[in-house]
C-alpha positions as CSV (number, residue, x, y, z in Angstrom):
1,X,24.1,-78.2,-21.3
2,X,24.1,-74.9,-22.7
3,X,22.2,-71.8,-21.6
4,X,20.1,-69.8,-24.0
5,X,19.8,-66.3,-23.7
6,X,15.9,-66.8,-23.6
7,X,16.0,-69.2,-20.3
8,X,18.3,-66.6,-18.5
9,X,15.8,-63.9,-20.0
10,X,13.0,-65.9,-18.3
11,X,14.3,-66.3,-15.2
12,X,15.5,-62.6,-14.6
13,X,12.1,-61.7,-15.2
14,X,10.7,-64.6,-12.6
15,X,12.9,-63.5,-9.4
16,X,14.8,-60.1,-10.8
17,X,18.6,-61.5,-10.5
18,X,21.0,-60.3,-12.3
19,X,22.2,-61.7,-15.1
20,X,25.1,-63.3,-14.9
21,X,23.7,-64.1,-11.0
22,X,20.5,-66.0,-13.6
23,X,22.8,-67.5,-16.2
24,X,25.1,-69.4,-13.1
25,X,22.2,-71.1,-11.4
26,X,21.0,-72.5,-14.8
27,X,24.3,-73.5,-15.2
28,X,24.5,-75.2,-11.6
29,X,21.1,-76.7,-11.9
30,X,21.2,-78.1,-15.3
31,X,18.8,-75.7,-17.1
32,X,16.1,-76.6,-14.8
33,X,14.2,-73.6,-13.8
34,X,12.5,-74.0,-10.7
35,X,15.6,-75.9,-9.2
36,X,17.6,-72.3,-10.4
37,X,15.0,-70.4,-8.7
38,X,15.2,-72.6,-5.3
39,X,19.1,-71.9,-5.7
40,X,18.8,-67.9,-6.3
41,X,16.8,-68.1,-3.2
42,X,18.7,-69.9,-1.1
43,X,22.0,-67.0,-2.3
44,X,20.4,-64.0,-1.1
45,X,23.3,-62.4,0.0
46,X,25.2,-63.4,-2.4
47,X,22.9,-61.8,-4.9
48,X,22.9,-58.9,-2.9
49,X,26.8,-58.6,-3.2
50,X,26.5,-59.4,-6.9
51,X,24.1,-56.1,-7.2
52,X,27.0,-54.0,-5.6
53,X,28.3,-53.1,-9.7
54,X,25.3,-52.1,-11.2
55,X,24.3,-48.5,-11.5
56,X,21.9,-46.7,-8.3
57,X,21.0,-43.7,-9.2
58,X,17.3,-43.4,-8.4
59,X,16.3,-43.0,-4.5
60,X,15.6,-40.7,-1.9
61,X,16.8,-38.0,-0.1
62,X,15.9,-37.7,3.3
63,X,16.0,-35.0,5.9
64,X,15.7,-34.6,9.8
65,X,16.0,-32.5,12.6
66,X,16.3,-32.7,16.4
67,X,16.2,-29.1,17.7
68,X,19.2,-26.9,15.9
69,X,20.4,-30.1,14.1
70,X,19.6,-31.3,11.3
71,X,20.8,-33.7,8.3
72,X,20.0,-34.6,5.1
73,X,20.4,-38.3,3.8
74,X,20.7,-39.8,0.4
75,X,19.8,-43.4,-0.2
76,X,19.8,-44.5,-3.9
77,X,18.3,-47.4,-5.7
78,X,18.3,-48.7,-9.1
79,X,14.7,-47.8,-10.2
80,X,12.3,-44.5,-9.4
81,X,9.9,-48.1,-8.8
82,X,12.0,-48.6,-5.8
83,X,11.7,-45.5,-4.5
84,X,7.9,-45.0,-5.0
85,X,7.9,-48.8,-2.3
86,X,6.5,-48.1,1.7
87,X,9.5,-50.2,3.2
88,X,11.9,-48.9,1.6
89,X,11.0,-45.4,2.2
90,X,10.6,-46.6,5.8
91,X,14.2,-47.7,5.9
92,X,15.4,-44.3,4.7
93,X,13.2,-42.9,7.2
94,X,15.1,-45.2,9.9
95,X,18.8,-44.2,8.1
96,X,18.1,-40.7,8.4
97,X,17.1,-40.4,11.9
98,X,20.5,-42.5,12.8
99,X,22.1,-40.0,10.6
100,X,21.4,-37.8,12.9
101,X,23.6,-39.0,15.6
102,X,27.0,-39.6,13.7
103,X,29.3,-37.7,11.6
104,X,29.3,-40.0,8.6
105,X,28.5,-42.0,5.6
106,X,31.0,-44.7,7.7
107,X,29.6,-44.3,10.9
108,X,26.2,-44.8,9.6
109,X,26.7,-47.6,8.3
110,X,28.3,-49.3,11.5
111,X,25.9,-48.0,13.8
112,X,23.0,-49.6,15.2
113,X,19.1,-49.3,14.7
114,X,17.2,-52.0,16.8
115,X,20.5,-53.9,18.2
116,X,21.1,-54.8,14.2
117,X,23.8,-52.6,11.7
118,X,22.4,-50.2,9.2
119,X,24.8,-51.8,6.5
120,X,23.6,-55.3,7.6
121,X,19.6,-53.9,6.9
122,X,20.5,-52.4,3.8
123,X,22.0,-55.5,2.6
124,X,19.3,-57.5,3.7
125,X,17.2,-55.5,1.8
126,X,19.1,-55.6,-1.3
127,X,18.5,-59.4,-1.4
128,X,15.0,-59.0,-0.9
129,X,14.4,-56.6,-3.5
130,X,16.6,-57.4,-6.1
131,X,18.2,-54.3,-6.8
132,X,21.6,-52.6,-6.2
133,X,21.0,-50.0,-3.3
134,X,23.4,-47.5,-1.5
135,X,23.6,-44.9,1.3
136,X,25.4,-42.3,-1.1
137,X,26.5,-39.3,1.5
138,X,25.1,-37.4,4.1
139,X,25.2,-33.3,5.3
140,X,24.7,-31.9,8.3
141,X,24.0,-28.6,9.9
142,X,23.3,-26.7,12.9
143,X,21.8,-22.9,13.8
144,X,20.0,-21.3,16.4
145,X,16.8,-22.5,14.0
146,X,17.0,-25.0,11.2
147,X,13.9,-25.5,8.6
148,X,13.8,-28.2,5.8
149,X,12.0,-28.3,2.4
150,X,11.4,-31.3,0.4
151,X,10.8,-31.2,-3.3
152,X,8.9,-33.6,-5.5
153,X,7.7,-35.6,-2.3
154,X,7.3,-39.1,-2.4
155,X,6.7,-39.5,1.2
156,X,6.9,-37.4,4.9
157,X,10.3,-35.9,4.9
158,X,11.6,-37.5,1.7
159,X,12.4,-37.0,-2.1
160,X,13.8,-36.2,-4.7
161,X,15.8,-33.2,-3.7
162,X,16.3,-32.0,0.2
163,X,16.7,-28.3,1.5
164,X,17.9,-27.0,4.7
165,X,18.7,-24.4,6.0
166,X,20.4,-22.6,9.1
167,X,19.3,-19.3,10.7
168,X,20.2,-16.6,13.5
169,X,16.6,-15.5,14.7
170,X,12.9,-16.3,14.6
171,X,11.7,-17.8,11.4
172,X,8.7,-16.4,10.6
173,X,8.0,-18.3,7.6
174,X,10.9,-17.2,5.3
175,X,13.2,-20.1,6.2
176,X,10.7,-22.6,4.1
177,X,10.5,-20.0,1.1
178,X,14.7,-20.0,1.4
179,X,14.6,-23.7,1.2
180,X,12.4,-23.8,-1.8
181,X,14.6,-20.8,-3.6
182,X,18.0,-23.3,-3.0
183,X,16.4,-26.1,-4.3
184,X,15.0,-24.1,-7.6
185,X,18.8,-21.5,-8.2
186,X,20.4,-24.4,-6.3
187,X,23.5,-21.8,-5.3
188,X,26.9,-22.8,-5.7
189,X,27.5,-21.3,-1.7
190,X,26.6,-19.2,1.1
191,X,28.4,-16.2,0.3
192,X,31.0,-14.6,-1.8
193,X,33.7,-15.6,1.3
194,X,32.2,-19.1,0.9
195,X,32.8,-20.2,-2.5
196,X,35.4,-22.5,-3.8
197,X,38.6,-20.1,-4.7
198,X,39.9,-22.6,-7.6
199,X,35.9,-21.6,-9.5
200,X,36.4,-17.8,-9.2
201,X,40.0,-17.5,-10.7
202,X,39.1,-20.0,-13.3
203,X,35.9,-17.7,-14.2
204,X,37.4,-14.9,-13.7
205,X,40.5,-15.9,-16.2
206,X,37.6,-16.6,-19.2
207,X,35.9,-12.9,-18.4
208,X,39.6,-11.7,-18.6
209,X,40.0,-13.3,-22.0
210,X,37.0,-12.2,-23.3
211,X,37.2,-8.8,-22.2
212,X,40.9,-8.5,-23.7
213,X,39.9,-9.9,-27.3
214,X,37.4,-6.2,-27.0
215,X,40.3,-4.5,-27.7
216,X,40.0,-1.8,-25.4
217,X,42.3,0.3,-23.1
218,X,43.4,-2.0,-19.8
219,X,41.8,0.8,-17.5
220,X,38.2,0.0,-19.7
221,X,39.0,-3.9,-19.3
222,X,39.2,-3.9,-15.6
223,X,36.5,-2.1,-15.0
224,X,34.4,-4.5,-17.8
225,X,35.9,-7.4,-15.6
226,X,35.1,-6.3,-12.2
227,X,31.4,-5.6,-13.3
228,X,31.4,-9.1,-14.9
229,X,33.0,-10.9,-12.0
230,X,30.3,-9.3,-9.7
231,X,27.0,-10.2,-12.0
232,X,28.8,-13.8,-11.6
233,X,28.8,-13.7,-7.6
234,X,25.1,-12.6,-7.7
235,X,24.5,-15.6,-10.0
236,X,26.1,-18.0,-7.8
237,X,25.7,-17.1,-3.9
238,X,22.7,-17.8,-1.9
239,X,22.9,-14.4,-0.3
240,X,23.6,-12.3,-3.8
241,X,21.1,-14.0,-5.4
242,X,17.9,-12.6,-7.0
243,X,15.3,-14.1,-4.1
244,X,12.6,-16.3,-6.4
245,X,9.8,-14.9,-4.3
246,X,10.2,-11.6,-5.0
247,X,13.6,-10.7,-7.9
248,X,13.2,-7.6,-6.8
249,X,15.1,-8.4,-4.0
250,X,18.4,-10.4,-3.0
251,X,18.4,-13.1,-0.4
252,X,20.2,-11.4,1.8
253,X,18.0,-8.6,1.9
254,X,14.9,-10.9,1.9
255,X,16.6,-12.0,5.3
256,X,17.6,-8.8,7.0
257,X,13.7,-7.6,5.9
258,X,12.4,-10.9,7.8
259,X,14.9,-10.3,10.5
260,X,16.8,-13.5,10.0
261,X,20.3,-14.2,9.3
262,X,21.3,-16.9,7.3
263,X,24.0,-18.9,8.4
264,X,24.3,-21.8,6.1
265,X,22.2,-24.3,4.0
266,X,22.8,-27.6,2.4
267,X,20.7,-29.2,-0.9
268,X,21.2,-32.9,-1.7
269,X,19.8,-34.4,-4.7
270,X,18.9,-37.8,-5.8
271,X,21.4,-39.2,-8.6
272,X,23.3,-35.6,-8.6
273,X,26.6,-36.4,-10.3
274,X,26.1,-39.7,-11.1
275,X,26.5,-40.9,-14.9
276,X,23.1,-43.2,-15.4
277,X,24.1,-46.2,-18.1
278,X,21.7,-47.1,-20.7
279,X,21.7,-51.0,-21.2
280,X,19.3,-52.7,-23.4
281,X,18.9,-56.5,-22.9
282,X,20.3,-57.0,-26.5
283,X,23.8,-55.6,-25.0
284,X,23.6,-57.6,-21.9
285,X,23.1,-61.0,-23.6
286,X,26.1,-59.7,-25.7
287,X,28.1,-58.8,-22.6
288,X,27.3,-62.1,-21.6
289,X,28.1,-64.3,-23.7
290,X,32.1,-62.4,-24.9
């Protein structure tokens, strides 16, 4: 018999499957609704692995620390709704103190967390929840002290962006406000030794350009280059960088004041980099049915 966009509509909207996962067990049952349902939940993993295509860019970030380690974790879902749920924030919670003892997104995943495999809970909870979810990378880092910041909380530890950062000394309180000032300037890297070598010629070809089309002597247009090229490194290094505490400041000097030394941070957040599609059920019935 054939399926109407409206019965695959209504069933979605019963159990959350996906739609082509809604449309093939009307198809199997004969249009009969509460038979599809018994059949999407009796597939639960196979729902799960259906998920696997559509887009997770909501979630959590996650961070821990055990002494002078420390890693942040990010864990996406389909929906900020997701996100917001107590079990699944516990899960993360679970991920990210695994995290802690392995080297990878990989290893993660194979590892163990109450004798069963962190891919084999996450799956498990993809079929319960109905949406697409992924363990999207991990960082880690190490110093004599290590402090974390967490913006937009949603829970202890977790949300929507994750800070920390490495230090040589006693923290006195500057660590957390270091954390916070990544997560607002979100710098590009430590230092000027630090930064990716294929970003400063590239920028420092444009200033060249631009400073040529001035029309003024070479000996002028280095000099209007090398001012340009440092304004840039200040812009873009944690340690040049105008400290969002007090501008008056750089970081580094905000550090040597406090009688720290920063030796490295990392800041994950949620959905950074990913492209979010836009699908209204209009295109999805048309998807379906071409």
């Amino acid at each position: 018999m054939a399926i109407t966009a409206a019965q695959v509509k209504e069933l979605r909207d019963t159990t959350g499957a996906g739609m082509m996962d809604a449309k093939k067990a009307l198809t199997e049952n004969n249009g009969d609704m509460e038979a599809a349902v018994d059949w999407l939940r009796t597939k639960g993993l196979a729902k799960a692995a259906k998920k696997s295509g559509r887009t997770a860019a909501e979630g959590l970030v996650a961070v821990a620390i055990e002494g002078g380690e420390a890693v942040a974790l990010e864990v996406n879902a389909e929906t900020d709704f997701v996100a917001k749920n107590a079990d699944f924030q516990a899960m993360v919670a679970d991920f990210s103190k695994a995290a802690l003892k392995v080297g990878s997104v990989d290893e993660l995943k194979a590892s163990d967390i109450n004798g069963k495999k962190v891919e084999d809970i996450l799956t498990d909870k993809i079929a319960t929840v109905g949406e697409n979810m992924a363990i999207r990378r991990m960082a880690k880092i190490s110093g004599e002290t290590v402090t974390a910041y967490v913006h937009n909380q949603a829970a202890e530890n977790m949300g929507k962006i994750g800070v920390l950062i490495a230090m040589n000394g006693t923290d006195n309180g500057i660590g957390r406000q270091i954390a916070m000032h990544v997560a607002a300037a979100n710098p590009a890297s430590l230092g000027e030794a630090d930064l990716d070598q294929a970003l400063v010629e590239r920028e420092k070809s444009v200033l060249t350009e631009q400073a040529r089309e001035s029309g003024k002597p070479e000996q002028v247009i280095e000099k209007m280059i090398e001012g340009r090229m440092k304004k840039f490194l200040s812009e873009v290094t944690l340690l040049g960088q105008a400290f969002v505490i007090n501008p008056d400041q750089t970081v580094a000097e905000a550090a040597k004041e406090a009688g720290v030394e920063i030796t490295g941070f990392v800041r994950l957040e949620v959905g950074e980099g990913i492209e979010k599609e836009a699908e209204n059920f209009a295109e999805e019935v048309a998807k379906m049915n071409a």
